[in-house]
N, C-alpha and C positions, 0 to 999 in steps of 0.2 A: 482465443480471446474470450473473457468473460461476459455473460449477458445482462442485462437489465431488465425486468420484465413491472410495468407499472400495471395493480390490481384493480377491479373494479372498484373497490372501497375507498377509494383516491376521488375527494370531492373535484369537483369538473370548477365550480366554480367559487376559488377563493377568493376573488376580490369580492363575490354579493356575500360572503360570509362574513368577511370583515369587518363592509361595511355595513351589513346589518345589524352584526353585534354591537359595532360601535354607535349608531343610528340610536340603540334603545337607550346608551346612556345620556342622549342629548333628548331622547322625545321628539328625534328628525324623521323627517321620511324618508322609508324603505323602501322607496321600487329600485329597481334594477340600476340605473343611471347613477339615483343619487349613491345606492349604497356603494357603483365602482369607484367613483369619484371619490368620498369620503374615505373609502381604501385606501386609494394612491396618497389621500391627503394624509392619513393619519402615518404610511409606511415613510413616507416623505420627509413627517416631521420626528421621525424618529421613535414614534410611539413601538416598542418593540414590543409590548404585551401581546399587542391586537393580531400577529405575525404567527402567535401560537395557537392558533383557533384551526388554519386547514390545516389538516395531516394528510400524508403518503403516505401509502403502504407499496412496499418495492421488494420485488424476489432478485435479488444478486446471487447468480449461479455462475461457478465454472472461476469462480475468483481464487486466487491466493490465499491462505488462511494469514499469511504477512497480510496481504492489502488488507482484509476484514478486520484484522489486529486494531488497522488506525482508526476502524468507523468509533470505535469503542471513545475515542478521544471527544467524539458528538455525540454521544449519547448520556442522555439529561433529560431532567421533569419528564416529561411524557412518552417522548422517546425510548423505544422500545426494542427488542430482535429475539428473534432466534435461529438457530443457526445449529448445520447439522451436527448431529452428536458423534462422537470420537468413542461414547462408550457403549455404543449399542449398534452402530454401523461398521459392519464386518472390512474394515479398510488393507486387511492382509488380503485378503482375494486379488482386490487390484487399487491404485487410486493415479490419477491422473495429476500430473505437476504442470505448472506453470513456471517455463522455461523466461530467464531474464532474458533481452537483446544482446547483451552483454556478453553472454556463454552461446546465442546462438551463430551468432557472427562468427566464434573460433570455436577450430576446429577441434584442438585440442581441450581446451576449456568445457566442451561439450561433451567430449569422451570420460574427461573426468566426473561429470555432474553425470552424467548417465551411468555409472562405474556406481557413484556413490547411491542412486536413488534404489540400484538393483541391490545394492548390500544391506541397505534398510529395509527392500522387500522379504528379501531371504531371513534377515534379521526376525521380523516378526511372524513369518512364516515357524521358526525353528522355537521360539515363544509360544507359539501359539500350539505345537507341538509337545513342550513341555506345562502345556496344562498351565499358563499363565493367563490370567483373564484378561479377556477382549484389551476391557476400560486403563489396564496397563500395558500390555504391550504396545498400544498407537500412542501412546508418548513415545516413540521411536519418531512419529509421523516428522514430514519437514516441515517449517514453515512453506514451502513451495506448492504444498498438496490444493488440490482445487476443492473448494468446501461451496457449501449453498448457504444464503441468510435469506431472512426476511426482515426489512426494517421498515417498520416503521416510525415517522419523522415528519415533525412539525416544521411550516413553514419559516420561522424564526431560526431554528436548527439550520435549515437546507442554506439560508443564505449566509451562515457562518461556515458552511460545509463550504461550500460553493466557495468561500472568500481563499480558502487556506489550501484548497485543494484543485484548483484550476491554475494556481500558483505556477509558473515554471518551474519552480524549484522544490516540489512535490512530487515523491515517488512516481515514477512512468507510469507504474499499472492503477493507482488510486487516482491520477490523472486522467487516464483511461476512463474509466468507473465515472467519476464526475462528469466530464465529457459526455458519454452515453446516457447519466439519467438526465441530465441539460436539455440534450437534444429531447427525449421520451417526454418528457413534459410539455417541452413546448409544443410538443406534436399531440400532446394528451386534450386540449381545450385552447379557445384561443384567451383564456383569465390566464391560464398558464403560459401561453405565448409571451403577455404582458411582464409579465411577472420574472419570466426567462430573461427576457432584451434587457429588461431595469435593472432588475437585482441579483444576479447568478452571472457573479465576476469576480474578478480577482480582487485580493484587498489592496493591489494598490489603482485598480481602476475603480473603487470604490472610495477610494479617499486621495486620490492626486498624486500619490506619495508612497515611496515602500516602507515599510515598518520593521523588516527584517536586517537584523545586523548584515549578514549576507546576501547582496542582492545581486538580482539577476541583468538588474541595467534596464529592465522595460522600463522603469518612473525611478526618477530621482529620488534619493536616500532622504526620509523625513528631518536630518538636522541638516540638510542640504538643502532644502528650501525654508527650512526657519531660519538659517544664517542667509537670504537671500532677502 
């Protein structure tokens, strides 16, 4: 399984951020209380500007290059990554895949995905051999291959991450991933604890209602309770 690792540069405390940025445009007071409070008010009422002021900065190591595929769908305005290179990291030597549940359960299923990941290594190996560079041969690579990012991601970001990807009906391993930085956070500060319990849910525990043409059954279908 892939890790999570939250960086120092990860402000500790985003709701005095919030609310002190928000604080200068009123001419309110900034201490500590008022600015938590003006936080929760302004994230409350919807103000989602004030959402993009903390940033995360996050090492995702040992993920799918598929799962890192999706962060790409959240990244906006400030939002940022990087992520390890395919044309300067030597991935014929070796590279380490991340097996679905799905092919580990069977037996068969497994032999084949193991069959095929060794004829991709040989593949690039025999590339690599005929004097093809690096930066084309790992286009061979699978999506399965384990890659490392760094993302950084504003807190506005996170709770639209959080809404689509805690989802039950979001990829197992990006599941995964959201689940792990959830918990990391709210174990990062206890502003982050708050901000964990409140806002880093699913979009249909966020709004009563699923939004999804296809849903999972946890909350009733959005024209299901407007016909109600």
């Amino acid at each position: 399984m892939g890790t999570v690792e939250l960086k120092e540069w990860t402000i500790k405390d985003p709701l005095n951020c919030i609310g002190y940025n928000a604080g200068v445009c009123w001419n309110a007071p900034t201490d500590s209380d008022h600015n938590v409070k003006r936080a929760l008010g302004c994230i409350k009422d919807g103000h989602g500007r004030v959402e993009e002021l903390p940033d995360v900065y996050v090492v995702l190591d040992g993920w799918s290059a598929k799962c890192l595929r999706e962060l790409y769908t959240h990244i906006g305005g400030s939002p940022t990554r990087m992520q390890a290179s395919t044309r300067y990291i030597d991935y014929e030597k070796n590279f380490d895949i991340v097996m679905p549940p799905s092919v580990a359960a069977n037996e068969e299923a497994k032999k084949v995905w193991n069959e095929t990941i060794a004829a991709i290594q040989q593949g690039m190996t025999k590339l690599k051999e005929l004097e093809v560079p690096k930066e084309d041969y790992t286009n061979l690579l699978p999506l399965a291959y384990e890659s490392k990012m760094i993302w950084k991601v504003n807190l506005r970001t996170l709770i639209n991450f959080f809404g689509m990807r805690l989802c039950n009906r979001a990829y197992w391993e990006i599941r995964q991933l959201s689940k792990q930085l959830k918990d990391a956070l709210a174990a990062y500060s206890p502003e982050w604890k708050i901000i964990a319990d409140e806002l880093f849910k699913p979009k249909c525990e966020q709004t009563g209602y699923c939004t999804e043409r296809q849903c999972c059954g946890r909350k009733p279908k959005k024209e299901d309770v407007i016909a109600k």
